[in-house]
C-alpha positions in Angstrom: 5.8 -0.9 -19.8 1.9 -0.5 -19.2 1.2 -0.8 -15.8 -2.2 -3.1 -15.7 -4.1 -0.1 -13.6 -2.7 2.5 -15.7 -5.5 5.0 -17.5 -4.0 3.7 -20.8 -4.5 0.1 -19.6 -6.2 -1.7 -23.2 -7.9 -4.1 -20.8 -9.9 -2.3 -18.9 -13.3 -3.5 -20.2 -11.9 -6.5 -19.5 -11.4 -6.2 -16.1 -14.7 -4.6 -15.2 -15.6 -8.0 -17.2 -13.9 -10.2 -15.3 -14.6 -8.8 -12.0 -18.3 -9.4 -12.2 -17.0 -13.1 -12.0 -17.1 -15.0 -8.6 -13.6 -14.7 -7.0 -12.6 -18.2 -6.9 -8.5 -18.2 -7.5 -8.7 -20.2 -11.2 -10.7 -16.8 -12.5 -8.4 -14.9 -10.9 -5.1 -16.4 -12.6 -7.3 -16.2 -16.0 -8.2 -12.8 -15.4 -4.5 -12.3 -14.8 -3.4 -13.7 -17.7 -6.1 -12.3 -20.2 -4.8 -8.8 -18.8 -1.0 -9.6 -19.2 -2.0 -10.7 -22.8 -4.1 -7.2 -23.5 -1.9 -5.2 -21.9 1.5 -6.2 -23.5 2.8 -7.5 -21.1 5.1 -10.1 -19.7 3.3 -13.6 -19.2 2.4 -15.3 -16.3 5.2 -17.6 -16.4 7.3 -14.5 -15.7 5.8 -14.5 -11.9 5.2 -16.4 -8.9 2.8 -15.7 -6.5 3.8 -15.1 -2.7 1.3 -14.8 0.5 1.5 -12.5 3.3 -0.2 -13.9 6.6 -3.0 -11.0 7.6 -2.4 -10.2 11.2 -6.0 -10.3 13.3 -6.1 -6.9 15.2 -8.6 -6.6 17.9 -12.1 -5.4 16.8 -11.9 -6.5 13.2 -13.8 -9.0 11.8 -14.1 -10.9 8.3 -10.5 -10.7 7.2 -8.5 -13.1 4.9 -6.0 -15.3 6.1 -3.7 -14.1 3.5 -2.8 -11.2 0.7 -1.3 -12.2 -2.0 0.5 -10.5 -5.0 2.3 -12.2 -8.2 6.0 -11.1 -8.4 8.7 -10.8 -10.9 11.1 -13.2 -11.1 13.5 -11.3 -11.7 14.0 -10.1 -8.5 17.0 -12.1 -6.1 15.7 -14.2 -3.3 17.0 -11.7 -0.8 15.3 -8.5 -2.7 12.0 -10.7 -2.7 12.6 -11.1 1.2 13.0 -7.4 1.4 9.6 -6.8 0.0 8.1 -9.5 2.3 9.5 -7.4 5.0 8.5 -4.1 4.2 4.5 -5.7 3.2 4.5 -7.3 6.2 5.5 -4.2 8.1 3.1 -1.9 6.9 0.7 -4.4 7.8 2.2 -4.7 11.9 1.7 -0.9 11.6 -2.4 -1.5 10.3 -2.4 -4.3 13.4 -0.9 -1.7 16.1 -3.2 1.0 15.2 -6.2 -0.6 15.5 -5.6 -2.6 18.4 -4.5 0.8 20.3 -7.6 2.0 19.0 -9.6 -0.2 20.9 -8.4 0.5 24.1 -9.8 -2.8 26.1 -13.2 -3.1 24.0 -14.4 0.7 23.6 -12.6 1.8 20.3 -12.3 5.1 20.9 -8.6 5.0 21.3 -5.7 7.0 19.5 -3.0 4.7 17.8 0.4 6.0 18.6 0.8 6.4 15.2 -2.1 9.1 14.6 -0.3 10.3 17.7 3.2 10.9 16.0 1.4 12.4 12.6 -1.2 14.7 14.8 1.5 17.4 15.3 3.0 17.7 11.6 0.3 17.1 9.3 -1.7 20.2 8.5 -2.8 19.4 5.1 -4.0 17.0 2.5 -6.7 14.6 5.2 -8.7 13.2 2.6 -7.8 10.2 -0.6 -9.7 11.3 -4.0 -12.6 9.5 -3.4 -14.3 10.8 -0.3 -16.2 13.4 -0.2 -16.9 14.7 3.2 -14.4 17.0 5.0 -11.6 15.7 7.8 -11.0 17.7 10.2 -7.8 16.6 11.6 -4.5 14.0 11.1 -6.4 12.1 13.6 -9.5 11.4 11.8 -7.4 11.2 8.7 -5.5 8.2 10.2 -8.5 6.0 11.1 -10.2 6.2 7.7 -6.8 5.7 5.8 -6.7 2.5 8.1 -10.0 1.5 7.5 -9.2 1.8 3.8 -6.6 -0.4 3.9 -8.6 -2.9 5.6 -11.0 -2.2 2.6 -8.0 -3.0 0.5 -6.5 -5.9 2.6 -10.2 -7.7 1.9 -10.6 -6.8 -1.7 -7.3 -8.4 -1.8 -7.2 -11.7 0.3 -11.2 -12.8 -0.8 -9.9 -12.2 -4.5 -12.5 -9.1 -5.1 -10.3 -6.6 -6.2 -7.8 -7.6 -9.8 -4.5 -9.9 -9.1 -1.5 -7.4 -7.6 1.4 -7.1 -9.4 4.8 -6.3 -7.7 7.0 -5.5 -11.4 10.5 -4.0 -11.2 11.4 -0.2 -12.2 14.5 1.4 -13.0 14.5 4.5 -11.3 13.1 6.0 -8.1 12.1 3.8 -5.2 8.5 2.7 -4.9 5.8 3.9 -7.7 2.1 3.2 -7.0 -0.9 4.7 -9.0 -3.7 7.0 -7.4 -6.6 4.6 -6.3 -9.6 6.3 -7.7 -12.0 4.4 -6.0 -12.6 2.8 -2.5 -13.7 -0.7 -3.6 -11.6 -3.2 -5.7 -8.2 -1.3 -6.4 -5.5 -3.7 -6.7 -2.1 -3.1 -4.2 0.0 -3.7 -7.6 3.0 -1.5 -6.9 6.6 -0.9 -9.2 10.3 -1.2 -7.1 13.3 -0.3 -7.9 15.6 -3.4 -7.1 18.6 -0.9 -7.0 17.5 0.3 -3.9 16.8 -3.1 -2.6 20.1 -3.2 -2.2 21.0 0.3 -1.4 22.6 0.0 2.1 21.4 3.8 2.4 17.6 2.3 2.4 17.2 1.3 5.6 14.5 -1.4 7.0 12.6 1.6 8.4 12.7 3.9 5.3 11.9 0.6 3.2 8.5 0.5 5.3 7.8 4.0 5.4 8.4 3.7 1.5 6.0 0.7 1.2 3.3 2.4 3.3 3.7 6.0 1.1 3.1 3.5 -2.3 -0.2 2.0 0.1 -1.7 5.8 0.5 -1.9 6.3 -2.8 -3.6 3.0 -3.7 -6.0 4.2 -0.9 -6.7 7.3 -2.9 -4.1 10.3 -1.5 -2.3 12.2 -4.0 1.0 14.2 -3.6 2.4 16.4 -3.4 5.5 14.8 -1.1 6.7 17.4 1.1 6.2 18.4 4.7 2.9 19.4 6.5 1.2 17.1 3.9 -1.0 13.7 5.5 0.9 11.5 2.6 4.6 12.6 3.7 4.0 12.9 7.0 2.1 9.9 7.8 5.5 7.3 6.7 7.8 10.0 8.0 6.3 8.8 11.3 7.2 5.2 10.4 10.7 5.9 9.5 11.4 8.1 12.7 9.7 4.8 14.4 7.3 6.6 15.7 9.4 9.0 17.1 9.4 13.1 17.0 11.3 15.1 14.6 14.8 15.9 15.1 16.4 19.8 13.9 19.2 16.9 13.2 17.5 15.2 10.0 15.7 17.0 7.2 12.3 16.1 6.0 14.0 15.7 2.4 16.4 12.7 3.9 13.0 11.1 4.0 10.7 11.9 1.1 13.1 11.6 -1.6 12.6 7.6 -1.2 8.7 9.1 -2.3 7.5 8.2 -5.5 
């Protein structure tokens, strides 16, 4: 199956096409379909969209009321629910950081998750795209969660191409490398095996979704400690919580794609 932000995509002059458009919701579902049709894949009648309400942290302005993605219908009400779940998650952890961050109305703050990553994560700061240096997990936190306000906005105000949540046999979560920093879609590939895995808990779910969410903001892997894209959801599995001698790394990353 060709994934519709794949580098052997067929419609990609299409989409650059399409997205010079305005980004009123009827383009959008033609867009969509045009590039299910070019692509070889499915039709639209294969999906439904869903909405996920876009939390308001404080100092950010000028986002959507909603992101939305068109999903498979082939996945089971409660699978669907666990996606929900594990979107709207990753998008609590966006909220948390920035309102920490603005610490009563002067932003200069440290989330508690940049907190938990600052000690582990030694390598790896910055997504393809950028091109200045980063000199800590720190810094590395507040522009990955800028970027995926960029990408929450691109998103809700229709800007970036339709998100598509399709199923996969193997693995956990796959998401391709955003190559860009404007209009990269948060279309993402789940196993629904592991939807139903009781071994995948509601904390490694999120920590799955949000590893799939750096690389559509541009990080690469590899998945392994001491790296920003491994230890950054490590922190959301452990809740936020130090490392324990107890648990290996590996009983994390290996729900990585």
């Amino acid at each position: 199956m060709i994934s519709l932000i794949s580098k052997k995509s067929t419609c990609k002059k299409h989409k650059k096409t399409c997205l010079k458009k305005k980004k009123c919701t009827k383009c959008q579902q033609k867009c969509l379909k045009k590039c299910l049709k070019k692509c070889k894949r499915k039709s639209l009648k294969h999906y439904h969209t869903i909405k996920i309400p876009v939390p308001k942290p404080a100092g950010i302005s000028g986002l959507p009321k909603y992101i939305y993605f068109q999903i498979d219908n082939s996945f089971t009400g409660k699978q669907e629910q666990r996606i929900k779940g594990a979107i709207r998650a990753v998008l609590l952890q966006w909220y948390d950081h920035f309102n920490e961050k603005w610490a009563g109305g002067t932003n200069a703050g440290t989330s508690k998750l940049a907190l938990c990553i600052k000690p582990y994560a030694t390598k790896n700061f910055k997504p393809l795209w950028y091109k200045s240096s980063i000199p800590n997990a720190i810094a590395a936190t507040n522009l990955v969660m800028n970027q995926f306000t960029q990408l929450i906005r691109d998103n809700g105000f229709r800007k970036s191409p339709p998100a598509i949540i399709d199923t996969r046999s193997s693995t956990t979560i796959y998401a391709p490398i955003g190559k860009t920093k404007r209009r990269i879609p948060l279309s993402f590939q789940i196993n629904p095996k592991q939807l139903n895995n009781t071994q995948l808990s509601d904390l490694k779910l999120t920590g799955s979704m949000f590893h799939a969410w750096l690389h559509r903001a541009g990080y690469a892997d590899p998945k392994t400690t001491s790296y920003f894209i491994s230890e950054c959801p490590m922190c959301v599995m452990r809740n936020l919580k130090p490392k324990s001698d107890k648990v290996p790394d590996s009983s994390y990353y290996r729900f990585f794609d």
